[in-house]
C-alpha positions in Angstrom: -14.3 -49.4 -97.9 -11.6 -49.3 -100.5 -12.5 -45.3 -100.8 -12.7 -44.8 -97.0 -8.7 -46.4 -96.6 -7.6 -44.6 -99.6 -8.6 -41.4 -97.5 -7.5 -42.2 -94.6 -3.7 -43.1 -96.0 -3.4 -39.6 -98.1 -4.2 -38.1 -94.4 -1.7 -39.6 -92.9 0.7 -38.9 -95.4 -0.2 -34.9 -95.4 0.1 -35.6 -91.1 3.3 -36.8 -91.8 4.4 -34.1 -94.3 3.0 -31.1 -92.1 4.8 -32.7 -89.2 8.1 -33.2 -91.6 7.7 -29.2 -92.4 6.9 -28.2 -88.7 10.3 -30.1 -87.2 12.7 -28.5 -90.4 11.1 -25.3 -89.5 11.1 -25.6 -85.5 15.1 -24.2 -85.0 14.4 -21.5 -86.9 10.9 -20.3 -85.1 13.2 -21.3 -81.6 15.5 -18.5 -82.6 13.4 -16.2 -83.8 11.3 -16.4 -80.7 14.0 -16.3 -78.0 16.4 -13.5 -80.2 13.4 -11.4 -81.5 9.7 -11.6 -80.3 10.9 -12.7 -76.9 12.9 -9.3 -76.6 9.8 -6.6 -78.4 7.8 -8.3 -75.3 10.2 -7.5 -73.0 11.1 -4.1 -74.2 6.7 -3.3 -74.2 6.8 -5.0 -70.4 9.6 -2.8 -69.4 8.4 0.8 -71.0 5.5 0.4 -68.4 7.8 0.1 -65.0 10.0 2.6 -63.3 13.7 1.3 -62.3 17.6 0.8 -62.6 19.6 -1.7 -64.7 21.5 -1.9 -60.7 18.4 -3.1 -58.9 15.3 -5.4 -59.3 13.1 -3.7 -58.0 10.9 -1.9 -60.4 7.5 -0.2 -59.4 4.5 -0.3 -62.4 3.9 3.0 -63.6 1.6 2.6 -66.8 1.8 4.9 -69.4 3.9 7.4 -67.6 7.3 7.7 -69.4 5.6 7.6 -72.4 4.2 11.2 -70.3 7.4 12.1 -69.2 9.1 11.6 -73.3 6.7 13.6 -75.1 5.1 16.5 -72.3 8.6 17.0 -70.3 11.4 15.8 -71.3 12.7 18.6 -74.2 15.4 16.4 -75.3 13.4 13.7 -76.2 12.0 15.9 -79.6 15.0 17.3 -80.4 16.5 13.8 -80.6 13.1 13.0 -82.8 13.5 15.4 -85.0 17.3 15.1 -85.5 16.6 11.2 -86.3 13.4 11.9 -88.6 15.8 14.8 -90.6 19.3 12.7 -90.8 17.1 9.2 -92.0 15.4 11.3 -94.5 18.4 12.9 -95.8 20.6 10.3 -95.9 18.3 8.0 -97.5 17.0 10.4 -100.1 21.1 11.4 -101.0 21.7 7.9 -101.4 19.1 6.4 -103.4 20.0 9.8 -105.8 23.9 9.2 -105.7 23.7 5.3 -106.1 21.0 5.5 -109.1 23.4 8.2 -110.6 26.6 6.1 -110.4 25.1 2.5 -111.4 23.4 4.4 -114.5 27.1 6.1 -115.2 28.5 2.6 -114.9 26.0 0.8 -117.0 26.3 3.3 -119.6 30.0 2.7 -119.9 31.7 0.3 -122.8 34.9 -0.8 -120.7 33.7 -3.7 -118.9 37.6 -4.0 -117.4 37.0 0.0 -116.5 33.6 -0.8 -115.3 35.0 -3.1 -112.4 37.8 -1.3 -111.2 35.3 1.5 -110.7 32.7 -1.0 -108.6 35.3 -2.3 -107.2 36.3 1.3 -105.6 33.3 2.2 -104.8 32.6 -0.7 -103.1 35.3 -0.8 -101.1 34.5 1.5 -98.4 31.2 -0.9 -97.9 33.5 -3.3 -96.4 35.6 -1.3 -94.5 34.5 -1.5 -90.8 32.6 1.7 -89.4 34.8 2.5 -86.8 37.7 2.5 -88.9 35.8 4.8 -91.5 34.7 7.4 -88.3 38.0 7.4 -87.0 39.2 8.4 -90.7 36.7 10.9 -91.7 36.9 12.4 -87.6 40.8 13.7 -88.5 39.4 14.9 -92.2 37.0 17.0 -90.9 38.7 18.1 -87.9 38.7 22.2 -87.6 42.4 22.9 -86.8 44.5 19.8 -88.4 42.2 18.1 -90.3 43.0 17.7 -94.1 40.4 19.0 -96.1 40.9 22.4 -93.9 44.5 21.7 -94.6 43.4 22.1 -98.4 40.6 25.0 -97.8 43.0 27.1 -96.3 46.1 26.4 -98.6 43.5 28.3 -100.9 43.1 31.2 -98.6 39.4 30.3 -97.8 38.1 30.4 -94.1 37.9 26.5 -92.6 34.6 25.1 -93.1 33.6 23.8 -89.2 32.0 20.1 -90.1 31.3 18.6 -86.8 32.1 21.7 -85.0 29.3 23.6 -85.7 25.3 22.1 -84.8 24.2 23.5 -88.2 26.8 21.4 -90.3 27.4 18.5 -88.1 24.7 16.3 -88.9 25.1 17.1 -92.4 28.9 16.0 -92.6 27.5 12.6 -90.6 25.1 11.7 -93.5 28.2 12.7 -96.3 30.2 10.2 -94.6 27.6 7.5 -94.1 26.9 8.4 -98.5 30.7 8.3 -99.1 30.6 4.6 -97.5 27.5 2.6 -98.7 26.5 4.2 -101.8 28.8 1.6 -103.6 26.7 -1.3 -101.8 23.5 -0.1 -103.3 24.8 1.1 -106.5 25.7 -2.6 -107.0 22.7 -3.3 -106.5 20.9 -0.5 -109.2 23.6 -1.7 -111.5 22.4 -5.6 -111.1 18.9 -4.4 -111.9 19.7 -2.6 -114.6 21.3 -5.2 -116.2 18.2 -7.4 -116.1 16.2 -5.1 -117.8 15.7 -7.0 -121.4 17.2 -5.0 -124.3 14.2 -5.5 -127.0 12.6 -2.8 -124.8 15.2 -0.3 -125.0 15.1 -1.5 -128.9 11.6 -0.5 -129.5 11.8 2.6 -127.4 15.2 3.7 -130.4 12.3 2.9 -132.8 10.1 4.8 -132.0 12.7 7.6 -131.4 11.7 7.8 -128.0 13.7 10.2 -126.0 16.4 9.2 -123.4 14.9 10.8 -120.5 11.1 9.8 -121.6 13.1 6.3 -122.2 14.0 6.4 -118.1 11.2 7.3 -116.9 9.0 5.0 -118.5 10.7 2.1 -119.0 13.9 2.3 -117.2 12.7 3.6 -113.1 10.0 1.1 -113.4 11.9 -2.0 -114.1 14.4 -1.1 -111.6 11.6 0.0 -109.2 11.5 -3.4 -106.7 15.1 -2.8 -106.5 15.1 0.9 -105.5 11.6 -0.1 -103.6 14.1 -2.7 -101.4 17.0 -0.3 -100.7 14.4 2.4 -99.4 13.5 0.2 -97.4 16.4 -1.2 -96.0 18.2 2.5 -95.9 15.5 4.0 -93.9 15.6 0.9 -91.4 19.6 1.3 -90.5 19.3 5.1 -91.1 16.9 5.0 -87.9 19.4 2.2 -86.2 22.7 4.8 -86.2 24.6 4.5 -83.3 28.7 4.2 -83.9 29.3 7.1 -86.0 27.0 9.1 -83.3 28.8 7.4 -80.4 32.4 7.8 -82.0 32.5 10.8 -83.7 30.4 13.4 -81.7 28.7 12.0 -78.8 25.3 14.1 -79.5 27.2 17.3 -80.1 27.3 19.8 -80.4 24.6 21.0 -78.3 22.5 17.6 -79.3 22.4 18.5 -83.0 23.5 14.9 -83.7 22.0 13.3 -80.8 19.6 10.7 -82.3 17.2 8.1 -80.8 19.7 5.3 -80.6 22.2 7.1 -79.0 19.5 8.4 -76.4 18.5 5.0 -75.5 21.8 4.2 -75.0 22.6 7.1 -73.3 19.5 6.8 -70.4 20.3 3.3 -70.1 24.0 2.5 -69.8 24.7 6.1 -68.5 21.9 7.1 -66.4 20.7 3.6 -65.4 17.1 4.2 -66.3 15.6 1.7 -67.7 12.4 1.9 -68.2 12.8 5.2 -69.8 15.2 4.0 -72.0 12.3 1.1 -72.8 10.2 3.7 -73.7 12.1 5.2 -75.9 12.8 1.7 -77.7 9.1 1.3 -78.2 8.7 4.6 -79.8 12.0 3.7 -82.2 10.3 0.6 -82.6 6.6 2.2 -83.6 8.0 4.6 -85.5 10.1 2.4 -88.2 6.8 -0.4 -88.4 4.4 2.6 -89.4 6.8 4.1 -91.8 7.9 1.2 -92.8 4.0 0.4 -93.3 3.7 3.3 -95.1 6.1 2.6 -97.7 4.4 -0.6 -98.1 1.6 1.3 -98.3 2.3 4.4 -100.5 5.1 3.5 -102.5 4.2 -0.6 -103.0 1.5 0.5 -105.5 3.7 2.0 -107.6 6.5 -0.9 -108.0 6.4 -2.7 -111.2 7.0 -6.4 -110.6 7.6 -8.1 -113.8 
């Protein structure tokens, strides 16, 4: 009998702790439920109708703009291709450009030097976006903007920037470099940091070389880090709206339209939102499987200490 009680009491005290855990726990699933899962639901339910944001009534028309996106409407793989080419780009500059400047940084003896240069590279970080497109919008500008100011002080031809659909996209992704490489570079430098220095001891030992010394011991202790801003760099690179919205509206000739903007634009613009919905699932598809992918692909080849 003793036994059987004994039981009985250590379930009611796990009832009692699960029950503890599921009310500290319940806000947070509230949220995430009514600001997340709730909305992915809503955004599959709408794809599948036909109507405006200005009325209710919406027919069901199954798979059918998912039809219309990828068999007739051209714009919709342009837009696809120009978000596939800038998120690559941008996050394959800026994984290169921040890994480069934390490993400058780390290497240097200054520690005073070594945060006034963090600190100016992370500056533009924390500058809002708006105020960075407006900036970079009179810099590139063709006729008074200042770096053509400087190009043609020394008799060179202006270089066109966002006036011109083979350069425009380009000049988006050195902007969005110039203003978050010093985020992730913090990061890189914080990794690097933690790597312990009995390794890098052995490795002078042995007379190992530096760039054997990187690649085998350096990229993989630093490799959950640089795992994490891929990661997060792909997922905003995919997300870009204001610099599109702000700075070129899809132009020239959609060479900088990108998904976002499209959704934006068939919804608020046009009023339709089930195509618009459509396109939000196929955003939405297309950053889980990559993001899969990476998990995938790349995970296996993280070193986690």
């Amino acid at each position: 009998m003793a036994g059987v009680k004994s039981e009985k009491s250590s379930l009611s005290i796990r009832l009692r702790e699960n029950l503890k855990a599921y009310i500290l726990i319940a806000p947070a699933i509230f949220l995430l439920s009514v600001f997340i899962i709730y909305p992915i639901f809503y955004l599959f339910h709408s794809s599948l109708f036909d109507g405006s944001l200005l009325s209710k009534k919406r027919n069901f028309i199954g798979l059918e703009n998912f039809r219309f996106l990828f068999s007739e409407y051209a714009d919709f793989r342009l837009v696809l291709t120009n978000t596939i080419v800038y998120s690559i780009g941008l996050v394959s500059v800026l994984v290169l450009v921040s890994t480069l400047f934390a490993l400058w940084v780390n290497g240097k003896i200054q520690k005073r030097l070594n945060s006034l240069t963090l600190a100016a590279a992370f500056t533009p970080h924390i500058i809002s976006l708006v105020s960075v497109s407006m900036v970079f919008l009179w810099l590139m500008d063709p006729q008074i903007g200042a770096i053509n100011s400087v190009i043609r002080f020394f008799g060179f031809r202006p270089f066109p920037f966002l006036g011109s659909s083979k350069t425009a996209l380009a000049s988006l992704m050195m902007m969005m470099v110039w203003k978050s490489f010093g985020y992730y570079s913090l990061l890189i430098l914080a990794a690097l940091q933690g790597v312990p220095r009995d390794i890098y001891e052995a490795a002078e030992l042995d007379d190992t070389p530096r760039i054997k010394t990187f690649f085998r011991i350096t990229l993989p202790m630093i490799s959950p880090t640089l795992f994490f801003i891929v990661i997060v760099a792909t997922i905003g690179a995919f997300q870009v709206f204001e610099t599109i919205n702000l700075m070129t509206q899809g132009g020239p000739v959609n060479s900088t339209n990108t998904l976002v903007f499209l959704i934006y634009s068939d919804a608020f613009k046009y009023l339709k939102l089930g195509l618009a919905s459509a396109e939000g699932v196929v955003l939405f598809l297309f950053v889980a499987i990559l993001t899969a992918l990476y998990f995938v692909f790349l995970g296996k080849k993280v070193h986690y200490r």
